[in-house]
N, C-alpha and C positions, 0 to 999 in steps of 0.2 A: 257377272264379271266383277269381279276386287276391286279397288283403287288403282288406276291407273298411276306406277309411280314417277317421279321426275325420272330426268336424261340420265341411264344407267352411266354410256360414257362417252367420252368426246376423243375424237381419233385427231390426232397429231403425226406428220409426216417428221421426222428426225435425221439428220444428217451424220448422226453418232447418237446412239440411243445411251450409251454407258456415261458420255457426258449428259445429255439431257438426264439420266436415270440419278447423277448425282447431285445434279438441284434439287429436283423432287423429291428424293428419298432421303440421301446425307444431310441437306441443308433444310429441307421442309418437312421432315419425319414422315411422310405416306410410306405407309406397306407396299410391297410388291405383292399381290393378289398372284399373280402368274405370268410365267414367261414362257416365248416359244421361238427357238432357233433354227435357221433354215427355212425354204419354201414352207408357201400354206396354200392344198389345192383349194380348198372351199372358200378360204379369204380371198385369194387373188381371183375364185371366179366370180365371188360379189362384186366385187372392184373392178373386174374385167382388167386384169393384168397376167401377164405370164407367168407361170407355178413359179418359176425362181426369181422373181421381181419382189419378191419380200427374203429381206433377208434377218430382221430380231423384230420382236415384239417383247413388251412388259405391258403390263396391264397393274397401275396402282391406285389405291384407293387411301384416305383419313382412317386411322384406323376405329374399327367398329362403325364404318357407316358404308353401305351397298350400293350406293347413288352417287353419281358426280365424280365416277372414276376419271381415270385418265390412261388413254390406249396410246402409246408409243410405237410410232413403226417406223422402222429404220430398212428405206428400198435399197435394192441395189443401183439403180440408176438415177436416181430423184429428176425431177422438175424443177424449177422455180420455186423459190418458197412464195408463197401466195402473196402476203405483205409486205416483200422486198421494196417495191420503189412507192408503196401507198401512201393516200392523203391519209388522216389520220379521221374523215371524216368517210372512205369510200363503200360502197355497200359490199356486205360480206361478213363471215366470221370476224371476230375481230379479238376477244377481250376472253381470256381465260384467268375468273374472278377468282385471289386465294383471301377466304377471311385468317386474321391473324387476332393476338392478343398484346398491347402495347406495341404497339404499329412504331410509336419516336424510334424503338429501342430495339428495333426489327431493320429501319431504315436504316440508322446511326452503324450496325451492326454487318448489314449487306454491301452499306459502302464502304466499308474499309477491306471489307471481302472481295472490293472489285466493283461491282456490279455499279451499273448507271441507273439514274432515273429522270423521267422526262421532267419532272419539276420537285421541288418541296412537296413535301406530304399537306393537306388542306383537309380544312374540315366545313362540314357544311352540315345541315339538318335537313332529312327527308320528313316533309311536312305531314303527308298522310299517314304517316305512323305513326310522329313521333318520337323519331331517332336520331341521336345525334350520331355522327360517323367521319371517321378520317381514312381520308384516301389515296394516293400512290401510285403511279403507273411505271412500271421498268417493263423497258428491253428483255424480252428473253431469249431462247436459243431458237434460231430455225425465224427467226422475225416473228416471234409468237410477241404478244403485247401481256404480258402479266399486271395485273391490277390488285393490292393490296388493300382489304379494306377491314376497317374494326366498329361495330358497329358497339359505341361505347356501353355496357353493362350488360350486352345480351351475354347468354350461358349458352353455351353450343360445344358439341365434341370437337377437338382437337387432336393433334399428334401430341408426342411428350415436347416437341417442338415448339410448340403452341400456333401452330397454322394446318388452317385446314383445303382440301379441295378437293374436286371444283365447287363452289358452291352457286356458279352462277357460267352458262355459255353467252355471250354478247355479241349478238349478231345487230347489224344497220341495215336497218330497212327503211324504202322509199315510202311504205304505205301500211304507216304500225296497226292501224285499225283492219288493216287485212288480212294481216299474217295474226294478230293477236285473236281472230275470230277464227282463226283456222287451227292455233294452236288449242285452242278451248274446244271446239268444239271435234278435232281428231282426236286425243288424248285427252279432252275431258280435265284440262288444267285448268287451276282458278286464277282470280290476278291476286297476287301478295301486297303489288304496289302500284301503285299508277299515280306519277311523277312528272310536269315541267320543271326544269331546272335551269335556273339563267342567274346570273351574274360573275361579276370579274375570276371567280376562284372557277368556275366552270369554263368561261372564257380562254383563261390561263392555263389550264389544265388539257383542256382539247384542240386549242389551235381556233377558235373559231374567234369572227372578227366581231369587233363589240355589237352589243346588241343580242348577238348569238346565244343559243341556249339550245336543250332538248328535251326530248317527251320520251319518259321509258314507262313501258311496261312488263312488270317481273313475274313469270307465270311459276306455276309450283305442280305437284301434283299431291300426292297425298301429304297434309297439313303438316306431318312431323318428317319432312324433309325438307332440311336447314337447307341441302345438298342437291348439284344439278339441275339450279333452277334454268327456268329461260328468261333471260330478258332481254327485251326487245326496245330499242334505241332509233330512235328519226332526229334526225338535226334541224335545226331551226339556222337557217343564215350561212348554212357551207355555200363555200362558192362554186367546188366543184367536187363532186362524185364521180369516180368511175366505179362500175360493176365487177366487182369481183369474184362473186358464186360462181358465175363458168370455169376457172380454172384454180377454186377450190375441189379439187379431185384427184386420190392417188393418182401417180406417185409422186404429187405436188409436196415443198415442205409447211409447216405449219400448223395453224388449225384450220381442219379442216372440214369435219361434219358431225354427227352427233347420230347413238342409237338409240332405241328404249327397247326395254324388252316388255312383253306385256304375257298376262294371263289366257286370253284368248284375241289370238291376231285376227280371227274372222270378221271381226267386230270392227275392229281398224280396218279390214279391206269394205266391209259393205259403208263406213262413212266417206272412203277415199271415192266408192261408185258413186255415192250419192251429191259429191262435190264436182265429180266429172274429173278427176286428177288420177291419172294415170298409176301406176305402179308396176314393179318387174319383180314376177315370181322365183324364187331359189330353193324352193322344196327346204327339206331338214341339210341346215351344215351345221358341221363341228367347226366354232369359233372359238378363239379363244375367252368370250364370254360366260358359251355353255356352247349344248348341241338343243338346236331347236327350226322350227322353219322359219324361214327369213323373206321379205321383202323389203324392197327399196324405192322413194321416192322423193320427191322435190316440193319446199311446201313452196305458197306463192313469191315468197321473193326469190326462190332459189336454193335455200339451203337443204343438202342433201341431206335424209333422216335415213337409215335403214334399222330394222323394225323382228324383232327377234322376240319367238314364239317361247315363255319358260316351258 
């Protein structure tokens, strides 16, 4: 089997796909890869919703890059958007990462545009590598939490925009050494980074009370994907968590779970056997991804992954 690659794409519940579709694409340059109007009987029976409980999809990506899409689906009925009343510390999706280039000037740019953000852009240095980086977290549509990051002199594709994504899904987990061992060893992901991070700018930036900090780990799959990484976040000093993976799930708004598509799915079900972690078979559907056979499952903290055969 190939290189297992990062998170093809991450599915977002939208309340208006055509506004969500013109952040992303008018103000952040991604291509639209594909659109589909009207029910989808194979998407709604992955998701276990009724044929006409989907009513638009787009499907966009950075242009020239396959990884770290972004799936928009706009239901007819929605749910709740997932992070409507959340801490900012609760477990769950959380953080749909866009790298940009001159981050001031992107900031200075979005807010006269409107748009809020939860503090000053900050900068700090991730020690294991060696990079210095500024960072950014705004509000976006649907209570999605966008994060703006630049990671000072790195070379990486962009739109003509100069922002790319996703380059990273941010989920919070209770027990990062379990889910990090699961991600590595289902998809065969490496770590890219492995990070504590503590003081006032990290403090400031997450809501946590002093002292507070966290522990991420940034999995990748094949090395020349800037794009769709996972990283994985434990807080150090929240006071309180709730769980919010059980009602990240169509036709919730948000973000809400993430796919891969892989070279041979067999391989992924004989390691899901050998963890003892269940999974539900879907034979071959036509997604708006591709047409390939599909399964779907829950890694340990919760986060739904469904899993598409090229």
């Amino acid at each position: 089997m190939g290189a297992i690659r990062s998170i093809d794409s991450i599915v977002v519940g939208v309340e208006n796909i055509d506004q969500a579709t013109e952040l992303w694409v008018d103000q952040f340059g991604l291509d639209i890869v594909s659109e589909r109007n009207g029910g989808d009987t194979d998407l709604s029976r992955l998701w276990q919703l009724d044929d006409e409980d989907i009513s638009k999809q787009a499907l966009l990506a950075t242009p020239k890059i396959d990884v770290g899409k972004i799936h928009l689906v706009q239901f007819r009925n929605p749910s709740a958007p997932v992070r409507q009343n959340a801490n900012a510390t609760d477990l769950g999706p959380k953080n749909l990462d866009v790298t940009c280039i001159d981050l001031p000037s992107k900031y200075d740019e979005l807010m006269k545009l409107g748009y809020e953000f939860r503090s000053e852009y900050v900068g700090y240095q991730i020690e294991s590598i060696g990079a210095d980086v500024l960072e950014v977290q705004m509000p976006g549509h649907d209570h999605t939490n966008i994060i703006f990051v630049e990671q000072l002199g790195e070379k990486i594709q962009l739109s003509g925009r100069g922002y790319g994504g996703i380059t990273s899904l941010v989920t919070i987990v209770s027990n990062l050494d379990e889910e990090t061992e699961f991600f590595m060893d289902v998809f065969s992901l490496k770590e890219a980074v492995s990070e504590d991070l503590f003081g006032e700018h990290v403090e400031k930036m997450i809501g946590l009370p002093k002292g507070g900090g966290l522990r991420l780990n940034l999995l990748e799959g094949d090395e020349m994907d800037r794009y769709g990484r996972v990283e994985l976040v434990s807080y150090i000093g929240a006071e309180k968590q709730d769980d919010l993976y059980g009602i990240a799930n169509p036709p919730a708004l948000g973000t809400l779970h993430c796919l891969f598509r892989v070279e041979d799915i067999s391989i992924i079900k004989g390691k899901l056997r050998n963890k003892l972690i269940g999974f539900d078979e879907f034979g071959s559907l036509d997604l708006i991804y591709g047409t390939g056979e599909v399964i779907s499952f829950r890694s340990p903290a919760g986060l739904r992954i469904d899993v598409q055969q090229l």
